[in-house]
Backbone bond lengths (Angstrom), bond angles and torsions (degrees), N, CA, C in turn:
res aa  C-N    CA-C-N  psi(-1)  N-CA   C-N-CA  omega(-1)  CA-C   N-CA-C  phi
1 X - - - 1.462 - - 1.528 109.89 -
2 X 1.371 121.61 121.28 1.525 120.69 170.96 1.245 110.95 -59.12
3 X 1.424 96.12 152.07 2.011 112.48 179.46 1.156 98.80 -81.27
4 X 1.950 89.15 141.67 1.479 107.99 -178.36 1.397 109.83 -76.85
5 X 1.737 130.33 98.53 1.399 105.21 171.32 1.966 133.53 -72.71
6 X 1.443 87.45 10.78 1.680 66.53 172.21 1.936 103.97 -137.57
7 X 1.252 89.65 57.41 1.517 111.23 154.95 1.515 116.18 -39.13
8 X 0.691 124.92 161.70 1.755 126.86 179.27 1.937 97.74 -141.59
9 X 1.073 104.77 116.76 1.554 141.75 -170.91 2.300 84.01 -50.18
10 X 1.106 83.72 -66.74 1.362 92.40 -168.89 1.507 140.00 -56.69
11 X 1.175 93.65 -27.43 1.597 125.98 -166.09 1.850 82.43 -80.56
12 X 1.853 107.86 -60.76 1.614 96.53 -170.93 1.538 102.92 -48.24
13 X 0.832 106.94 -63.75 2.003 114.69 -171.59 1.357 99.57 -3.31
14 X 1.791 90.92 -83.20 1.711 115.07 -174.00 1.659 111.72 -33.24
15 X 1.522 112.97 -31.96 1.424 107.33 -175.44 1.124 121.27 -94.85
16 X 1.708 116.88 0.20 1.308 124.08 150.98 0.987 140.86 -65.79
17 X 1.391 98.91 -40.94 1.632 118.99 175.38 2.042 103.34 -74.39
18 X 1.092 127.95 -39.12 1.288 139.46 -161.39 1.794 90.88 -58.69
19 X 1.763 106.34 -63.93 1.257 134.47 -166.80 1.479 99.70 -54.29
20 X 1.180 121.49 -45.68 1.723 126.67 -168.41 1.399 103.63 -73.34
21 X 1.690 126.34 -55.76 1.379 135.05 166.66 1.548 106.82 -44.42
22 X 1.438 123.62 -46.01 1.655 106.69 -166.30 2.209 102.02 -83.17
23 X 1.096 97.11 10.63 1.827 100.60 164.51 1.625 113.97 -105.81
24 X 1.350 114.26 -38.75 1.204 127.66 164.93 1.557 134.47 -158.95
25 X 1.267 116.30 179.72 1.845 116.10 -168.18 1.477 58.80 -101.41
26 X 1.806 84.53 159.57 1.488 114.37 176.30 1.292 90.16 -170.30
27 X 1.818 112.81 170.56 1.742 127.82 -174.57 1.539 82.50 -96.16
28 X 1.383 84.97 -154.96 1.547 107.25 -168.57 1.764 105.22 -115.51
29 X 1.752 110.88 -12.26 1.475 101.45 160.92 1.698 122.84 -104.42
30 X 1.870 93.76 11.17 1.613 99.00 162.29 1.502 105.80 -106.23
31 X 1.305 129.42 -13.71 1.199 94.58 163.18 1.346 128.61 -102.81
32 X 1.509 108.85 4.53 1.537 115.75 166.29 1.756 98.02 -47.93
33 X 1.334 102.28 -70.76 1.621 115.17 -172.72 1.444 94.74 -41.29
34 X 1.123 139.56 -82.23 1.894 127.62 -147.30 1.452 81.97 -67.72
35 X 0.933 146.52 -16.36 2.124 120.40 -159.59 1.780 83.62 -96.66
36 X 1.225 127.11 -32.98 1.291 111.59 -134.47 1.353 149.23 32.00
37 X 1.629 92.55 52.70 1.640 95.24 -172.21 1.840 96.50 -118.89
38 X 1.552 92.01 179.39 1.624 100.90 -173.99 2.033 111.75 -61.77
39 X 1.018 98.05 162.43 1.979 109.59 -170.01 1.719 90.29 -64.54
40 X 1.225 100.00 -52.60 1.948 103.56 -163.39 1.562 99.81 -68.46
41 X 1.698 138.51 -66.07 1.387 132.28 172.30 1.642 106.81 -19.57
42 X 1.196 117.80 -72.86 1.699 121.27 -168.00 1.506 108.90 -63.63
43 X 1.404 123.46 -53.37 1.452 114.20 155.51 1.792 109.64 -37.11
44 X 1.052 110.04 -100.87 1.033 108.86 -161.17 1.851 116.70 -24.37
45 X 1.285 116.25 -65.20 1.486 124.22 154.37 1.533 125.57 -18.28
46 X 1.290 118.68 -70.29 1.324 135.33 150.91 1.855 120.87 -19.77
47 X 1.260 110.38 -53.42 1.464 127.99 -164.62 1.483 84.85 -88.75
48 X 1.135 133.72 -74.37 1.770 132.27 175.35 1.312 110.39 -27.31
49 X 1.647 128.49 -58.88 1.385 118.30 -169.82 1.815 105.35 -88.16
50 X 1.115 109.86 3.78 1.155 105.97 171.72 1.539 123.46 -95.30
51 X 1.259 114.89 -19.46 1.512 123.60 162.30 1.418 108.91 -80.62
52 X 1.228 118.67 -31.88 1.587 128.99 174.06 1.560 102.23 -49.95
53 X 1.605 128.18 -57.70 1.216 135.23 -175.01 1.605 94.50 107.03
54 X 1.493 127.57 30.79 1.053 121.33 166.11 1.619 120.51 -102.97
55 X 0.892 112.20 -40.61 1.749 116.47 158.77 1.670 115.12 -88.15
56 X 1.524 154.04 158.07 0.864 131.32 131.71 1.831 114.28 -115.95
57 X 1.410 111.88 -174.65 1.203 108.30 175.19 1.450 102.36 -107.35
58 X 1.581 129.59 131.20 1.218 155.61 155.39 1.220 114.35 -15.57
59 X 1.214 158.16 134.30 1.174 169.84 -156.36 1.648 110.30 -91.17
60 X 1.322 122.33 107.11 1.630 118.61 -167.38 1.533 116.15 47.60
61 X 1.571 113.21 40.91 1.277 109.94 171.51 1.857 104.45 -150.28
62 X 0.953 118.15 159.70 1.929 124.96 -178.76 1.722 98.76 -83.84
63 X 1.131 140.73 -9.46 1.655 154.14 -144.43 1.697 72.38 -99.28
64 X 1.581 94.71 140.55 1.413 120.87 161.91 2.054 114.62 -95.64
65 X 0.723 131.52 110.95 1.798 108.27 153.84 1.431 110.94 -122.96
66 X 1.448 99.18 -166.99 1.624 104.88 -159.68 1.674 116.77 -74.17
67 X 1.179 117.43 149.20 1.242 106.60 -178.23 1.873 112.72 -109.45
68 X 2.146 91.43 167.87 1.456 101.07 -157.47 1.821 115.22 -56.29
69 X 1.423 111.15 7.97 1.502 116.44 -160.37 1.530 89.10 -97.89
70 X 1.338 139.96 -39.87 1.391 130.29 179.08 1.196 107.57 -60.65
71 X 1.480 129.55 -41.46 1.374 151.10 -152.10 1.710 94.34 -64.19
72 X 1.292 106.52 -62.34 1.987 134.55 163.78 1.273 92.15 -22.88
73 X 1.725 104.68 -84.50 1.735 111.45 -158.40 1.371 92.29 -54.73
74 X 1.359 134.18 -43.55 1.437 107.88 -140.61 1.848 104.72 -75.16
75 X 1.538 113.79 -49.02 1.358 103.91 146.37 1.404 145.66 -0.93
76 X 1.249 93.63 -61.14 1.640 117.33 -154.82 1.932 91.64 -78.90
77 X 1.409 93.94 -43.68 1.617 104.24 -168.97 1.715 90.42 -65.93
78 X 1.276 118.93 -56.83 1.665 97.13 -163.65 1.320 101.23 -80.06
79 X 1.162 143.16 -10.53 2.090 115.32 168.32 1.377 106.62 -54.84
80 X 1.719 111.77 -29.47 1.799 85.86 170.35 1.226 140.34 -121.88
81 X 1.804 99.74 24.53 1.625 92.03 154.82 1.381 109.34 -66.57
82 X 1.578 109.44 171.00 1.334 137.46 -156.70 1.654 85.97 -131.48
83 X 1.327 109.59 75.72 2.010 96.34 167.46 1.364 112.12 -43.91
84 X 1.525 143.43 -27.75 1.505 135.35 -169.24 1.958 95.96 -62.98
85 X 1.852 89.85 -52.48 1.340 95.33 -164.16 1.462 118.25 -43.66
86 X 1.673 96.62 -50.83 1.748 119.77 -178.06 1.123 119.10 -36.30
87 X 1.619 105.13 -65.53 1.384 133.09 -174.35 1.794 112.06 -43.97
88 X 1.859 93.98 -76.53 1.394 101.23 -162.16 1.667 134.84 -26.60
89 X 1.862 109.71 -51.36 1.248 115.30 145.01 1.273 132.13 12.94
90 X 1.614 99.86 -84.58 1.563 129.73 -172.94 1.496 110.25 -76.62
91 X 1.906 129.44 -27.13 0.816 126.65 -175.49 1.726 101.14 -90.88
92 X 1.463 117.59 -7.93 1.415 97.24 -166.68 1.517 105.75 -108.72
93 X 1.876 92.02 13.94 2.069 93.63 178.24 1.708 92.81 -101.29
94 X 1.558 126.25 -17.46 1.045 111.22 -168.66 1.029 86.95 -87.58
95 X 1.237 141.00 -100.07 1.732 127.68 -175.83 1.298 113.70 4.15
96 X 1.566 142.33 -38.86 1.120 140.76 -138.96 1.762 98.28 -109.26
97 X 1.492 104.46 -34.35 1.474 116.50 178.52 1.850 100.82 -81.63
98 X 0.798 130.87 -66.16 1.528 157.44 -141.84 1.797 104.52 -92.33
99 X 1.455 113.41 -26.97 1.790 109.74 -165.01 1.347 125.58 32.21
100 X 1.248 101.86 54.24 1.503 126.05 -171.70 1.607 116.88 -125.01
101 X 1.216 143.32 120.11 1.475 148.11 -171.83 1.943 87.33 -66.54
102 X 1.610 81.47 135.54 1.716 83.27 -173.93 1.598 86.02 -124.94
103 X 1.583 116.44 149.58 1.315 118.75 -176.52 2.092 90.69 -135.46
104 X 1.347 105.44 153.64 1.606 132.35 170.74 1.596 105.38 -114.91
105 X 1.073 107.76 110.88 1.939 112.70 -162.26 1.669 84.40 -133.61
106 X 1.847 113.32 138.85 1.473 142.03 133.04 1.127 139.09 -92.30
107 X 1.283 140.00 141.55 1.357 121.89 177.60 1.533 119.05 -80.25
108 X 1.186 125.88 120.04 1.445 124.78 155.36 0.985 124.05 -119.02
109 X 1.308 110.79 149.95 1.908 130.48 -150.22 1.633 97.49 11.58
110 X 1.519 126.72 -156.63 0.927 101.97 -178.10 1.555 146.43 -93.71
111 X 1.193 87.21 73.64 1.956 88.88 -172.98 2.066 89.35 -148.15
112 X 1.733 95.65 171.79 1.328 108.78 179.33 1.772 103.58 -96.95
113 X 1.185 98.79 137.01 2.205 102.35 160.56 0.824 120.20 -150.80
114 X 1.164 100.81 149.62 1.670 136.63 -164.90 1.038 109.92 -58.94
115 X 1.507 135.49 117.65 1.481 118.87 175.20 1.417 94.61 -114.20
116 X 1.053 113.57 -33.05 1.594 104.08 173.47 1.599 120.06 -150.35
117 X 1.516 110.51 142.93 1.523 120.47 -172.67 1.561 111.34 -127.38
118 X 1.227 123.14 147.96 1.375 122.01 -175.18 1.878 90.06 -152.10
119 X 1.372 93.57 119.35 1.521 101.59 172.35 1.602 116.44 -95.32
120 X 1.471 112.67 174.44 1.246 100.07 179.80 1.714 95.09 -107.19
121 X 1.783 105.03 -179.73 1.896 104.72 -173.39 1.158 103.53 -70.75
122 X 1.821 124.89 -42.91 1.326 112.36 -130.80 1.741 83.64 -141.09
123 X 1.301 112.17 72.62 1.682 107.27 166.66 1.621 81.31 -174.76
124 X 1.807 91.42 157.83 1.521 116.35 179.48 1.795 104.01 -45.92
125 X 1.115 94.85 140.10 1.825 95.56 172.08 1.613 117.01 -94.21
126 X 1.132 108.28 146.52 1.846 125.95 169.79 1.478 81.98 -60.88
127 X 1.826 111.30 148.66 1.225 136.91 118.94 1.148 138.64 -36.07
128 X 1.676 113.45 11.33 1.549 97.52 -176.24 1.951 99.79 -153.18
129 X 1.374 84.94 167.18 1.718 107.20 -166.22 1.592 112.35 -127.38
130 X 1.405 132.15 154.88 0.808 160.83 159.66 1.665 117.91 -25.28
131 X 1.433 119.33 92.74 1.681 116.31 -139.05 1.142 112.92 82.78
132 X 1.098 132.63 3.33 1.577 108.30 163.14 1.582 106.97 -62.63
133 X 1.672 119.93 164.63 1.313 133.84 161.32 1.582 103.51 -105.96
134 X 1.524 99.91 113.73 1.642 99.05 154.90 1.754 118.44 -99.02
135 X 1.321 122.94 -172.61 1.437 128.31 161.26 1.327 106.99 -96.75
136 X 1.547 89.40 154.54 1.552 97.80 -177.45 1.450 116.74 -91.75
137 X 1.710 120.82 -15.85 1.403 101.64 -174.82 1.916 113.22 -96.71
138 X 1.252 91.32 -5.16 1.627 102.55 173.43 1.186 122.58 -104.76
139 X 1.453 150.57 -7.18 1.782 159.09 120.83 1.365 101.10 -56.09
140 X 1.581 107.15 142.59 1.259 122.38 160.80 1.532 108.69 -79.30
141 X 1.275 137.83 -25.50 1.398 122.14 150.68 1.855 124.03 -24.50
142 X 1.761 101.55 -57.64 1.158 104.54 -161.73 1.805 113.01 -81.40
143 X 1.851 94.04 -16.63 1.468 93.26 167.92 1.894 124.74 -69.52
144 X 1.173 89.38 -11.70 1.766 87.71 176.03 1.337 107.37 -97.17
145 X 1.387 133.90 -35.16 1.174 114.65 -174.27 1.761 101.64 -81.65
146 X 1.045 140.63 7.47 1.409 155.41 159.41 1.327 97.07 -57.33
147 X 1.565 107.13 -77.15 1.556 131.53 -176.11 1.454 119.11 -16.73
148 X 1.802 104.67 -53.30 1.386 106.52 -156.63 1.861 101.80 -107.72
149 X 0.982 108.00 19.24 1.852 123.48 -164.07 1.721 85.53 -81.38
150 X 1.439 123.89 156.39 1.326 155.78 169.20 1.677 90.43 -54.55
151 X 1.565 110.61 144.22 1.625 107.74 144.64 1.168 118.39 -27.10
152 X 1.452 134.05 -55.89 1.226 142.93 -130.57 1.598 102.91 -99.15
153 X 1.120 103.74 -52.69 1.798 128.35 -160.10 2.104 79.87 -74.97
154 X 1.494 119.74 -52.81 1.113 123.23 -163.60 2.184 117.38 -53.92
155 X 1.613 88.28 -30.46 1.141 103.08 -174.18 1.499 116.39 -82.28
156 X 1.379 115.17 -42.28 1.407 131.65 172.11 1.826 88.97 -54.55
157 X 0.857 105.44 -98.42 2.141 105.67 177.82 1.367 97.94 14.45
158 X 1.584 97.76 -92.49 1.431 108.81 -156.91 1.905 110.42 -42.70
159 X 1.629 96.06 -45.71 1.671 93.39 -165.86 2.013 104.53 -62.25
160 X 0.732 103.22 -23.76 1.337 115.55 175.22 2.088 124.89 -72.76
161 X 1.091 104.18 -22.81 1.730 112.53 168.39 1.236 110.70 -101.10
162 X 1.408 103.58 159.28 1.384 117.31 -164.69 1.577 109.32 -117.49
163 X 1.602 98.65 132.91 1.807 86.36 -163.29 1.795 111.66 -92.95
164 X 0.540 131.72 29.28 1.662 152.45 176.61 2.181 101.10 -16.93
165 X 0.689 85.26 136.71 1.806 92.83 -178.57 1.401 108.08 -101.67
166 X 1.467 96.28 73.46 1.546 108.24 171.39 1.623 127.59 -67.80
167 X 1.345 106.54 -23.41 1.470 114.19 172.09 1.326 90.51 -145.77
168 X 1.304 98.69 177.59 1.643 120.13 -176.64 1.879 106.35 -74.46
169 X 0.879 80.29 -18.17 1.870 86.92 176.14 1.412 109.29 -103.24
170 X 0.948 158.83 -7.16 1.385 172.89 163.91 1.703 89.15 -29.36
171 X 1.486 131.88 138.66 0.863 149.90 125.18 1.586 119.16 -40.52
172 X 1.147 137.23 144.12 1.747 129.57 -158.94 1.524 103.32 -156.06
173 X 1.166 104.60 -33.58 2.003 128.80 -157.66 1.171 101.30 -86.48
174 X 1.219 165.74 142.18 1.308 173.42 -76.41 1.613 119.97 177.32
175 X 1.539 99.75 -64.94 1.073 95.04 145.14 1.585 147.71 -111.68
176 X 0.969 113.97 13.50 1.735 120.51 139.66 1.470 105.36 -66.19
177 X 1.150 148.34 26.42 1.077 125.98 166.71 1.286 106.37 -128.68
178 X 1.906 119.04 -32.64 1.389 113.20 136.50 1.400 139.93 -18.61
179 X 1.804 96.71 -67.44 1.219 81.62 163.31 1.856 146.80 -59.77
180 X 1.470 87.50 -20.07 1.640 107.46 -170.51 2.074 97.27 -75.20
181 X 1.042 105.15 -34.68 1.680 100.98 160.67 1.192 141.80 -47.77
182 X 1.333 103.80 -39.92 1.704 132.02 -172.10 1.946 102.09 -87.14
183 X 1.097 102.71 -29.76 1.587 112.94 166.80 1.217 126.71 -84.88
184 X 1.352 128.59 -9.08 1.140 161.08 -151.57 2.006 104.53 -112.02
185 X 1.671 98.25 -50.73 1.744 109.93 160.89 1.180 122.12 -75.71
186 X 1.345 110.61 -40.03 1.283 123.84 168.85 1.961 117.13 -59.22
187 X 0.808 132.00 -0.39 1.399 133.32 172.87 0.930 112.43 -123.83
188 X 1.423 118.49 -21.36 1.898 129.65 -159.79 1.772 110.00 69.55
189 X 1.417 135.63 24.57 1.288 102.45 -156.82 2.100 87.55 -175.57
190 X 1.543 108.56 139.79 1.630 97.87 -161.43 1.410 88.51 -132.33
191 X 1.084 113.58 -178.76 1.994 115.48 178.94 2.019 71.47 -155.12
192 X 1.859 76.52 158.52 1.659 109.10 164.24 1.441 104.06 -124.91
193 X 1.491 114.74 110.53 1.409 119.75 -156.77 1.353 114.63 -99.65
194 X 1.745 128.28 27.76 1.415 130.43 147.34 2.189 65.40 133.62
195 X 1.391 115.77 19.99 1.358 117.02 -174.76 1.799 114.77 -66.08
196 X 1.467 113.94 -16.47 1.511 124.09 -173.66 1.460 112.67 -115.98
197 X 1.328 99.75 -53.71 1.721 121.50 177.68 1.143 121.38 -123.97
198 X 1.589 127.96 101.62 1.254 119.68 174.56 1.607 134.46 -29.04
199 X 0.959 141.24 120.40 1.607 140.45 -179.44 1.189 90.12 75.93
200 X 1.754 145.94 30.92 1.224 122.54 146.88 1.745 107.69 -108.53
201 X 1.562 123.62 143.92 1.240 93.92 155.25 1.798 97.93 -142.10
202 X 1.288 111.06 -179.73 1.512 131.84 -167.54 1.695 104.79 -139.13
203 X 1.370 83.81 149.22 1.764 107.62 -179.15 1.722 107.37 -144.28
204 X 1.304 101.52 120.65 1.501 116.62 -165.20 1.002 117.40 -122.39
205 X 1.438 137.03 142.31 1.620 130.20 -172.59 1.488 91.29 -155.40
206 X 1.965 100.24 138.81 1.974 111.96 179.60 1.338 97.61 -61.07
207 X 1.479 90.29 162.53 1.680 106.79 162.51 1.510 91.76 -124.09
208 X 1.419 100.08 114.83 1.277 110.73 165.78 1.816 122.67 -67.30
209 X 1.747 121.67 139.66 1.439 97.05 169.20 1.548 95.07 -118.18
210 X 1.768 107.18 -171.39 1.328 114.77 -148.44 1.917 107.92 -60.86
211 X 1.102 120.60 -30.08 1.670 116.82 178.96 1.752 95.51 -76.01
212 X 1.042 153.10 -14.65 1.449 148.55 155.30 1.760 90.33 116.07
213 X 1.066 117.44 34.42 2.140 124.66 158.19 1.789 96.06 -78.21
214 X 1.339 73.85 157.84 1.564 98.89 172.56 1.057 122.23 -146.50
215 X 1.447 107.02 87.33 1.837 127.18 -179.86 1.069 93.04 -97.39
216 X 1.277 174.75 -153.70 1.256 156.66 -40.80 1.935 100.10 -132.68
217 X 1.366 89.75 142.93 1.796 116.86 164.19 0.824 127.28 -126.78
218 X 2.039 128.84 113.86 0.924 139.50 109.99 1.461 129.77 30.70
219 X 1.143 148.16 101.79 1.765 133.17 -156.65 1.903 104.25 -152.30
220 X 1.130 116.21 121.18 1.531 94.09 162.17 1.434 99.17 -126.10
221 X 1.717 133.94 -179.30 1.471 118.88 -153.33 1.956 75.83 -177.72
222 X 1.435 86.77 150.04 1.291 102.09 -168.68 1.579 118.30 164.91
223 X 1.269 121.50 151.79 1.512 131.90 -173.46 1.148 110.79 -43.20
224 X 1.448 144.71 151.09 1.437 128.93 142.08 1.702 133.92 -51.50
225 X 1.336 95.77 -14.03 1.632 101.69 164.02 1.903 107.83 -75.23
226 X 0.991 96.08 -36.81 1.801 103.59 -173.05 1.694 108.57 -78.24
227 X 1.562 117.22 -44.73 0.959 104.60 168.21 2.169 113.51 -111.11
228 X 0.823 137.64 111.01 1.087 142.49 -141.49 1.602 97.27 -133.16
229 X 1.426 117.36 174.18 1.532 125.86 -167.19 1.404 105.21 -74.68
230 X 1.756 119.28 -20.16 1.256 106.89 -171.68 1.366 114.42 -107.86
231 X 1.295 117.59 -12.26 1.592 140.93 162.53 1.701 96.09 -49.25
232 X 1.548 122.82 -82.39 1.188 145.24 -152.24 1.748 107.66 -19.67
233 X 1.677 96.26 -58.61 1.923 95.70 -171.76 1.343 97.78 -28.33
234 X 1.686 109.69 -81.17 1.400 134.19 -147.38 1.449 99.80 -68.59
235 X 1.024 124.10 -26.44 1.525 112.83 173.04 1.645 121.45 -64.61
236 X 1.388 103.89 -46.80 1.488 132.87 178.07 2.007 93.00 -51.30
237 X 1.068 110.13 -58.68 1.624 104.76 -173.27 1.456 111.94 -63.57
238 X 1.853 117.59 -34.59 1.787 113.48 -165.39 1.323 92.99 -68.36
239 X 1.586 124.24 -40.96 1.803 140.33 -171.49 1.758 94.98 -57.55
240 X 1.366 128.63 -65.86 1.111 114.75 -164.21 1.304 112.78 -48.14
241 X 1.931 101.44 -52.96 1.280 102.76 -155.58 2.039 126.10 -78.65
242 X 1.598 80.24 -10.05 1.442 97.04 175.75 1.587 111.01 -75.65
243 X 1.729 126.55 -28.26 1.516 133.63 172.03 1.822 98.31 -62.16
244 X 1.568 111.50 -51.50 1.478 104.73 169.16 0.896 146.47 -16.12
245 X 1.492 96.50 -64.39 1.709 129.49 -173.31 1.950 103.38 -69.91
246 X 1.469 96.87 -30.60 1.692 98.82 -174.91 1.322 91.97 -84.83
247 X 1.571 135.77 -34.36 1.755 107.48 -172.94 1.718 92.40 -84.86
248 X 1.040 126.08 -22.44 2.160 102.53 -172.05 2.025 91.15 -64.12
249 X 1.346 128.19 -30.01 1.190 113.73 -156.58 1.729 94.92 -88.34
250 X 1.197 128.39 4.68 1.465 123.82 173.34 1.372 103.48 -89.92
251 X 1.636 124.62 -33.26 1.047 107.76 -161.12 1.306 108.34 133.76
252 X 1.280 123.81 9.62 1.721 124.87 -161.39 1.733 88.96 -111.64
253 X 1.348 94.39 148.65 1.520 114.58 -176.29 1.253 110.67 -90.72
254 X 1.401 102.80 148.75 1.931 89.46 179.90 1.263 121.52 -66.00
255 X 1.356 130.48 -25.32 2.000 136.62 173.87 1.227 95.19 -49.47
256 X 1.337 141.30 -41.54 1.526 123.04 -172.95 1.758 107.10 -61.58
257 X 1.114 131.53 -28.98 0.880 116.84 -174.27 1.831 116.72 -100.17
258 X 1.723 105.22 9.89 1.921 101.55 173.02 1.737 80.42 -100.10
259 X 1.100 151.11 11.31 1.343 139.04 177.97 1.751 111.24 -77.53
């Protein structure tokens, strides 16, 4: 990427200081020290975004943190992304790398849907479309949005699906499948292992957004010849890293994802 020559000296500053405040409160002679910049620049800076309502000062303390006016924009900015818009992009290079039907799935009430699908030209097609309802304990879609659910919200779910032995691999047990949830967060990343449709399986990874929620999943779906035991590693990493690439473009910070 060519250098920007008409950078503004100041503007970076401000986004140093912004960037350092949204990791921690700090004074004004700790963040002199991490910025290493001059006493008067950060004063001066400091006092500007603080009349702005973008920094404030802490209540009986010298510590700066962020103020309620970013909080506004940041809001304001996500009612109008368009996740289809965001997404598609990223779903139509993995399809494009991979020849794999790629799906964008939410949870509503309790089941998974499709908000968005992108097939590839020249491979067998998925059974399914845009609004479809899947289940959540048999798609690896529905195992991630399981994954990242409250104790509470997580427990209601489960008591609420029905474990039906749709294939011979089907999960059935209640809690083996608990457990299979908690392993599921623990990796970041779920497969449906011929668990819905025989000779189909799926590999799913969250899309994190900027408070670290996880409404939307990442999905690719495909034959067991297409996706196979020796496919899986490398597939499992393009899937993660391609859900990635869709939460940095919402707005998600990279710390959500060393958590």
């Amino acid at each position: 990427m060519a250098e920007n020559k008409y950078q503004v000296p100041a503007l970076i500053r401000t986004k140093l200081i912004l960037d350092l405040l949204s990791d921690h409160e700090a004074d004004m002679p700790g963040i002199i020290q991490e910025l290493g910049l001059p006493k008067s620049t950060i004063y001066g800076l400091l006092r500007t975004l603080e009349e702005m309502g973008f920094v404030r000062r802490l209540p009986n303390s010298q510590k700066y943190g962020l103020g309620f006016r970013l909080y506004e924009l940041g809001v304001l900015a996500a009612s109008r992304v368009s996740i289809r818009d965001q997404a598609l992009p990223f779903l139509q290079e993995l399809v494009r790398t991979e020849n794999l039907t790629c799906h964008l799935g939410a949870l509503d009430g309790h089941e998974a849907v499709y908000l968005l699908k992108v097939d590839p030209k020249d491979s067998i097609l998925i059974n399914s479309w845009e609004g479809k309802r899947i289940s959540l304990n048999r798609s690896a879609m529905g195992k991630v949005l399981l994954a990242w659910q409250s104790k509470e919200n997580l427990q209601g779910l489960i008591n609420s699906l029905e474990f039906i032995q749709a294939t011979p691999k089907s999960i059935v047990d209640r809690d083996e499948f608990i457990n299979h949830i908690a392993d599921v967060k623990r990796r970041r990343w779920a497969m449906d292992d011929e668990e819905d449709i025989l000779g189909i399986r799926c590999l799913a990874a969250p899309v994190f957004t900027p408070n670290g929620d996880v409404r939307y999943v990442l999905s690719v779906s495909g034959t067991t010849h297409k996706i196979s035991e020796d496919a899986l590693p490398s597939l499992r990493r393009r899937v993660m890293e391609t859900a990635q690439e869709i939460s940095l473009a919402l707005g998600t910070p990279q710390k959500i994802f060393k958590q």
